[in-house]
Structures are given as structure tokens and as C-alpha cells.
C-alpha positions as CSV (number, residue, x, y, z in Angstrom):
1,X,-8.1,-20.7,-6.3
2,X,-11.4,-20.1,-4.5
3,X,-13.0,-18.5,-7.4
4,X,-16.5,-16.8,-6.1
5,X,-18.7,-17.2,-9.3
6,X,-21.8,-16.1,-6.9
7,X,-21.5,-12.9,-4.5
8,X,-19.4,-13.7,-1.4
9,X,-20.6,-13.3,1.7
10,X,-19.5,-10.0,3.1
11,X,-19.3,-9.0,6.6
12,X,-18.9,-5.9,8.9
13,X,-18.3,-5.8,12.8
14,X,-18.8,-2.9,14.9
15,X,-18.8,-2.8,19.1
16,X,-19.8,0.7,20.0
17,X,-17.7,0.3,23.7
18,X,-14.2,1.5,22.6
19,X,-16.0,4.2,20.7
20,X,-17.8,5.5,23.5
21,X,-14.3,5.7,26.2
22,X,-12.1,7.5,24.6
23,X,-10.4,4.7,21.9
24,X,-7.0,6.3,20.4
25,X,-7.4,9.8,22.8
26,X,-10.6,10.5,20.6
27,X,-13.3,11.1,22.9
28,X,-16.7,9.4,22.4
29,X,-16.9,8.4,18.5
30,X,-20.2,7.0,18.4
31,X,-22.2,8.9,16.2
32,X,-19.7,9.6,13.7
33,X,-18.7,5.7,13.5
34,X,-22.6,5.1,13.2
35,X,-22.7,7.4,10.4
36,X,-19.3,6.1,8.7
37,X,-20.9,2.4,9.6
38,X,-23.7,3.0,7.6
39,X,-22.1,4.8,4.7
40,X,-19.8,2.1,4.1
41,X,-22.2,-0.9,4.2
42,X,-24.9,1.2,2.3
43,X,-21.9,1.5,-0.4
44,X,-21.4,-2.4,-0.3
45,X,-25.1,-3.0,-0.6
46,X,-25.0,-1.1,-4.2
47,X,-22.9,-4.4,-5.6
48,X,-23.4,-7.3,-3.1
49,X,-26.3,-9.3,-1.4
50,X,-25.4,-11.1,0.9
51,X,-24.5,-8.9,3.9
52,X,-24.2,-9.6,7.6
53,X,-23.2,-7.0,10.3
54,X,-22.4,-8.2,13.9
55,X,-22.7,-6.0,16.5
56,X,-23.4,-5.0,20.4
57,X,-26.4,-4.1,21.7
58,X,-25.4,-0.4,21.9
59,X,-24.7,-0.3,17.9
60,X,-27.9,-2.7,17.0
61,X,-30.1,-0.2,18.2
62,X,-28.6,2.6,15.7
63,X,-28.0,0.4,12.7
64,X,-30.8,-2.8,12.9
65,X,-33.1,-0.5,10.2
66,X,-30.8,-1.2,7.2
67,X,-30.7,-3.6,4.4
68,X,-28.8,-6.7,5.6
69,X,-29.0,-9.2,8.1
70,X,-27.9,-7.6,11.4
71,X,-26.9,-9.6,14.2
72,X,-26.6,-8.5,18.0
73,X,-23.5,-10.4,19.6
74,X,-22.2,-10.3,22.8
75,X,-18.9,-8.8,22.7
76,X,-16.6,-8.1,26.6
77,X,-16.1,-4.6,27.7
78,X,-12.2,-4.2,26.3
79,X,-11.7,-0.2,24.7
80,X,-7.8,-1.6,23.5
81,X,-9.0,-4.9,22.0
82,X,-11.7,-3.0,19.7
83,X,-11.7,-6.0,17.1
84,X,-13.4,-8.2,19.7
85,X,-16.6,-8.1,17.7
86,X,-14.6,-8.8,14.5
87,X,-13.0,-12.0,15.7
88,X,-16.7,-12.9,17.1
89,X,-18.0,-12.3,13.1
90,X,-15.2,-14.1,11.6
91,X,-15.5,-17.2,14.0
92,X,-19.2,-17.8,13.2
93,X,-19.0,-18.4,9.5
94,X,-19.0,-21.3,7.9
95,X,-18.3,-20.7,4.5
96,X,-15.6,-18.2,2.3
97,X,-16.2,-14.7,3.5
98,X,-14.6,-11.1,2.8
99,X,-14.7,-9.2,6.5
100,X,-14.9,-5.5,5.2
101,X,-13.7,-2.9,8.7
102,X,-16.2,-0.1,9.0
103,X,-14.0,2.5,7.2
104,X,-13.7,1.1,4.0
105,X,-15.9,1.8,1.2
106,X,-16.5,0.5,-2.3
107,X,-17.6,2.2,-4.8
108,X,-17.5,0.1,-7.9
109,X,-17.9,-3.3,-7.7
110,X,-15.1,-5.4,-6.8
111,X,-15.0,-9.2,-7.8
112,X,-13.0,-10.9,-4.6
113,X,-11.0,-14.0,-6.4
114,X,-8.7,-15.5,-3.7
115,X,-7.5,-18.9,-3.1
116,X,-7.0,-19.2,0.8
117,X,-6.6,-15.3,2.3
118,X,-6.9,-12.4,1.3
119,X,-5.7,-8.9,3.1
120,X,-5.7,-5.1,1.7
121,X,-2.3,-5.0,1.2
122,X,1.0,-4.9,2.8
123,X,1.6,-2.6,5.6
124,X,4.6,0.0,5.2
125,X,5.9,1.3,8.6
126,X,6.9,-1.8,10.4
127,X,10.0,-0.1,12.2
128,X,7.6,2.6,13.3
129,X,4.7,0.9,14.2
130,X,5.5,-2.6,14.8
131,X,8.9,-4.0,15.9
132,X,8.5,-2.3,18.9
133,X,5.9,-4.2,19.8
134,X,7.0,-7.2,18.2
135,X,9.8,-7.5,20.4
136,X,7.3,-6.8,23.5
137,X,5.5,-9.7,22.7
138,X,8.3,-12.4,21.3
139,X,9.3,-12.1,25.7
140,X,6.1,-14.6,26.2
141,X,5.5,-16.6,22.4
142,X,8.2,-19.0,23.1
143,X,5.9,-21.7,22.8
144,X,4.1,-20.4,19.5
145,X,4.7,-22.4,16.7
146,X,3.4,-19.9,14.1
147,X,5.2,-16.6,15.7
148,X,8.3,-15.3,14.3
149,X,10.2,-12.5,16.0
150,X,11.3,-10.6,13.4
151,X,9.4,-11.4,10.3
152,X,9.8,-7.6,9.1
153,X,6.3,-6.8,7.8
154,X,2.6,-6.9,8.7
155,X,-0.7,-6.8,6.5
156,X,-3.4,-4.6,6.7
157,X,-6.7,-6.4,7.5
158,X,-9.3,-3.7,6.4
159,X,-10.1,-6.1,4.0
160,X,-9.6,-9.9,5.5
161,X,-11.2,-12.7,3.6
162,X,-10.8,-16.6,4.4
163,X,-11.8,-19.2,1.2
164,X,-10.3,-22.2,3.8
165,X,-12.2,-22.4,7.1
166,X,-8.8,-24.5,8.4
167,X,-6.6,-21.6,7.6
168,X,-9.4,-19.2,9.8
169,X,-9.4,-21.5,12.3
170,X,-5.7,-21.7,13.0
171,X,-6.1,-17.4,12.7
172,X,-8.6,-17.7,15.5
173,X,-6.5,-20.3,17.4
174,X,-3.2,-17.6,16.8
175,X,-5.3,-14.7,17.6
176,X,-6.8,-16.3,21.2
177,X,-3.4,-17.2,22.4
178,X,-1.4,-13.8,21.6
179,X,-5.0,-11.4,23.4
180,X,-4.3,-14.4,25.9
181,X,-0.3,-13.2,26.3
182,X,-1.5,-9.5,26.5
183,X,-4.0,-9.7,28.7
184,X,-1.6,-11.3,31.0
185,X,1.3,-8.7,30.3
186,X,-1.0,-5.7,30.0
187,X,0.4,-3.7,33.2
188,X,4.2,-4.6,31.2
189,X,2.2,-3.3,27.9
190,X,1.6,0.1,29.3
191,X,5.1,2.2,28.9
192,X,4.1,1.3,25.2
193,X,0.6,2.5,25.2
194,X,1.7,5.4,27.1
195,X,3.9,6.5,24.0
196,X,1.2,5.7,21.4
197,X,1.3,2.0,20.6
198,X,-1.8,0.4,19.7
199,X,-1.7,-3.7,20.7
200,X,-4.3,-4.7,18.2
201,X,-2.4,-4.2,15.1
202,X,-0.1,-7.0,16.0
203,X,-2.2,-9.2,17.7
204,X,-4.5,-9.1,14.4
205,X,-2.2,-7.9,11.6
206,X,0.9,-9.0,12.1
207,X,0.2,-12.4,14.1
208,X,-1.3,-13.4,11.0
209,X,1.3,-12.7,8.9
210,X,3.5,-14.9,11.1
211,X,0.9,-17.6,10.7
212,X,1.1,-17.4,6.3
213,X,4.6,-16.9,6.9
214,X,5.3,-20.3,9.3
215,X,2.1,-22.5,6.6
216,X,4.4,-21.4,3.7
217,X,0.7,-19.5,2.5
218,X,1.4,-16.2,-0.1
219,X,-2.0,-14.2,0.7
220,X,-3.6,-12.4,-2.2
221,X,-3.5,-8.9,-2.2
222,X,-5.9,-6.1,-3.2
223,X,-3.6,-3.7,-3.5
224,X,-0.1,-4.8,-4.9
225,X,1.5,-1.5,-4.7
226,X,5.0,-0.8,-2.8
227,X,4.7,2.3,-1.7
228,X,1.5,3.8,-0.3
229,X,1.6,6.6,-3.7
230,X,1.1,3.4,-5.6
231,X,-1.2,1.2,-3.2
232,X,-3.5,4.7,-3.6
233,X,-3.2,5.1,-7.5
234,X,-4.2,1.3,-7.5
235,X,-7.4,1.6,-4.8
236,X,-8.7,5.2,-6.8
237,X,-9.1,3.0,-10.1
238,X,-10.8,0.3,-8.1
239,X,-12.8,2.1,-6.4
240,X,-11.8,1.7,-3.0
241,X,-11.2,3.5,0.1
242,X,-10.1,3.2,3.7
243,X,-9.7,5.6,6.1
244,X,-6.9,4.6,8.1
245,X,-6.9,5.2,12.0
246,X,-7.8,8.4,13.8
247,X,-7.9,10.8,9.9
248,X,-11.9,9.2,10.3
249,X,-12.4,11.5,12.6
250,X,-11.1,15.0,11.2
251,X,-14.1,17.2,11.3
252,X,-13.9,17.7,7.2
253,X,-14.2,14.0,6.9
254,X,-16.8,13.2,9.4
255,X,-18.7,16.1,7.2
256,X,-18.1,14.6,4.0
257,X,-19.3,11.0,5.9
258,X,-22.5,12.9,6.6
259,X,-22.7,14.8,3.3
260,X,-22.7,11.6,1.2
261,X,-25.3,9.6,3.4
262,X,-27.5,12.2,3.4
263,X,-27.1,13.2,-0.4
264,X,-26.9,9.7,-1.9
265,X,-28.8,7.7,1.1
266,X,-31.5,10.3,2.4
267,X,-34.0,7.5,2.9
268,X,-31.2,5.3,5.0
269,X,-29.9,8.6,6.3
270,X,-33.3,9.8,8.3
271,X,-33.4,6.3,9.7
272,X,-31.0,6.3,11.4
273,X,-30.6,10.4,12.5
274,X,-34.6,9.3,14.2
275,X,-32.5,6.4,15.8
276,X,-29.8,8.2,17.3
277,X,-32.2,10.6,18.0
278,X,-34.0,8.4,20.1
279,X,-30.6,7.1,21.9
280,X,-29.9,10.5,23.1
281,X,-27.0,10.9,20.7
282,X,-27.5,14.2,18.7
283,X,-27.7,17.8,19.6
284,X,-30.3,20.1,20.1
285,X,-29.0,21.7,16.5
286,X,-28.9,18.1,15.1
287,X,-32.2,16.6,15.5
288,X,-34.9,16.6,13.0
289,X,-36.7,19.6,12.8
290,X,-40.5,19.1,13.6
């Protein structure tokens, strides 16, 4: 087991395009992902040092003020393959890392102990959400190795850490070759998208659990739970919390986002409402008062 006696490493991603054309029906999302960006990596700084966020130019002009290393990539123009910029953080490390999505936040300290992977836990709702698409796919993986047709569950990668840097290359290698097979099939994908179907969850989530499947690899898990009541019982007493899809963006969440950066970050907070400020990104009612 990859036991991290020092801090790991964590990193965030962010690419501010999808946000800004209408990812998931939701309008532009910018400045309440910039807020919910900042909250959650202010959080993380609380219990860990070393901290990297990777992100486009759009995003590093909001969020370059706080304290971590912030890194401008260069990340393609794609609104349905948002986790371009995550794949582009994951890729350039070379040593065990916990990738940490945008809209999670810790707020205790967590001690990440894994020996090869570790994910958030296991995703419920693979007839809904995934076999769909699964089957969609398994028309053009023939020649995958690592791809099962039917494996029956996925994991959720809010939290996705790697100890073995052959394990995230052969992730990288599974993830290239399935946004490969969609981006060839993406006129085929659209009856799909058209009824809600988002492509990224398989070509992330459950692509890699076809990969631990076909290596014979049992992740570890944060949160061990069966059923979602118990998965949440577990994160509460940890101390953890994702916001899962478009809830983010119901107005008495994006206030309580706001709320808590400005009440427990106000320094952090005025930072960045001067930056977005300064994009053109607030209101007339929402700019600092002179």
C-alpha cells in the first residue's frame, strides 16, 4: 500500500470553455464555478500544502491570486469533453497524486492511504445513466483490450488518485482511445445527447473501471457505502462533500458557495470579486462598492 506519510500532492482542473456555452442546458456558469473553484481549494488549503491547479487562460486570470501553484494549460475548445483540462493535470505528474473535481470540499482533514487507485466511491444508477451508453460505445471497442461491455458498474472520480504512474498511464492510454472513438462517432452520439446523456461519464468513469476490472486491480474507496443514504452518513463524518452535476447550480447553493467564501475567506473572497470584476463578469449590483 502507497502509504503517504508526507501530504500528497493534490490537484484541481478547471477549463472555463464548457462553462461559458451552455454545458448541461445551464447557461454560462462561470462565475459561480469560479466562486465554487475557489471555495473548494481554499477548503483543501486549510489541511494540505502541496497544491496545484491547472487551468485555461480564461480561468487563470480569475483564480492565479490564491495560495497554490497555479498553472495555465492549453486545453481544445470541446463544451462535452469538459474534463479535457483534468486528463491534461493528471498526465503531467510524476509522482502519487489525489485529483480533487472542483465541487468537492473537505472540511476536516482527510489522510489519503491507497495502494494503486483510489476513486469516491461506487456509482449507483448504472441502468439509468450508463448502459445506455455503454452499449453505444461497445459498437467501435472491439479492439480494446481493457473494455468490457457489460461490466455493470462505474466509479465516481470526484476524488481520483494514482500511487502507480503505470496504472495512470494505461488510464490515459484507455482514456485517449475511447474520446478518440467518440469523436469519431459524435454525429451517431447525438440521439443520446439529445435525450440527456452526458459522454464524459463513461469515457472517464466507467472506462476506468473496465481498466481495474480487465488488471484484476480492487480500487480503494472513500466512501464504502451501498446505497447513496450510507455513502452520505459516511462523507458527513468525514467531512466531505461533493455536489454532484447540475444541483451546483441551484440558486440556494450557489448562495451558500458565496456565503461561506465570503464569511470564512473574506481576504480570498475580495480577490477574486476585484478579478472578475475586472473580466467583466459581475453585475452592476455585484461589484464592489467604491
Amino acid at each position: 500500500m502507497y502509504s503517504m506519510h508526507k501530504e500528497p500532492k493534490i490537484i484541481y482542473s478547471l477549463d472555463a470553455f464548457p462553462l461559458m456555452h451552455n454545458r448541461w442546458s445551464q447557461g454560462n456558469r462561470l462565475k459561480e464555478t469560479i466562486y465554487m473553484t475557489a471555495l473548494s481549494i481554499l477548503y483543501s488549503h486549510l489541511w494540505y500544502k502541496d497544491i496545484e491547479l491547472y487551468v485555461d487562460e480564461t480561468a487563470y486570470d480569475m483564480l492565479h491570486m490564491l495560495p497554490c501553484r497555479v498553472t495555465k494549460v492549453d486545453v481544445d475548445k470541446d463544451k462535452e469533453l469538459w474534463m479535457k483540462s483534468k486528463i491534461q493535470a493528471i498526465a503531467r505528474q510524476t509522482e502519487a497524486f489525489v485529483h480533487l473535481d472542483t465541487d468537492v470540499f473537505i472540511t476536516k482533514k482527510i489522510d489519503f492511504n491507497f495502494e494503486n487507485c483510489l476513486l469516491e466511491r461506487k456509482e449507483s444508477g448504472y441502468q439509468i445513466h450508463y448502459k445506455k451508453q455503454v452499449e453505444f460505445f461497445s459498437n467501435y471497442t472491439s479492439h480494446l483490450p481493457h473494455w468490457h461491455p457489460n461490466l455493470g458498474y462505474a466509479y465516481n472520480c470526484g476524488v481520483l488518485g494514482f500511487a502507480s504512474m503505470k496504472l495512470r498511464n494505461q488510464f490515459l492510454e484507455a482514456y485517449y482511445q475511447l474520446e478518440d472513438i467518440y469523436v469519431a462517432n459524435r454525429t451517431r452520439y447525438q440521439p443520446l445527447k439529445q435525450v440527456g446523456y452526458e459522454p464524459c461519464i463513461v469515457i472517464e468513469q466507467y472506462n476506468l473501471a473496465s481498466l481495474l476490472h480487465t488488471q484484476g486491480i480492487q480500487p480503494n474507496v472513500m466512501l464504502r457505502g451501498t446505497s447513496i443514504k450510507e455513502q452520505s452518513k459516511q462523507a458527513k463524518s468525514i467531512g466531505y462533500n461533493h455536489l454532484y452535476g447540475v444541483s451546483k447550480y441551484k440558486k440556494s447553493i450557489v448562495d451558500e458557495i458565496e456565503y461561506q467564501l465570503y464569511k470564512i475567506f473574506p481576504y480570498w473572497y475580495a480577490q477574486i470579486k476585484i478579478a472578475l470584476e475586472e473580466q467583466n463578469i459581475l453585475s452592476e449590483g455585484e461589484k464592489i462598492a467604491v
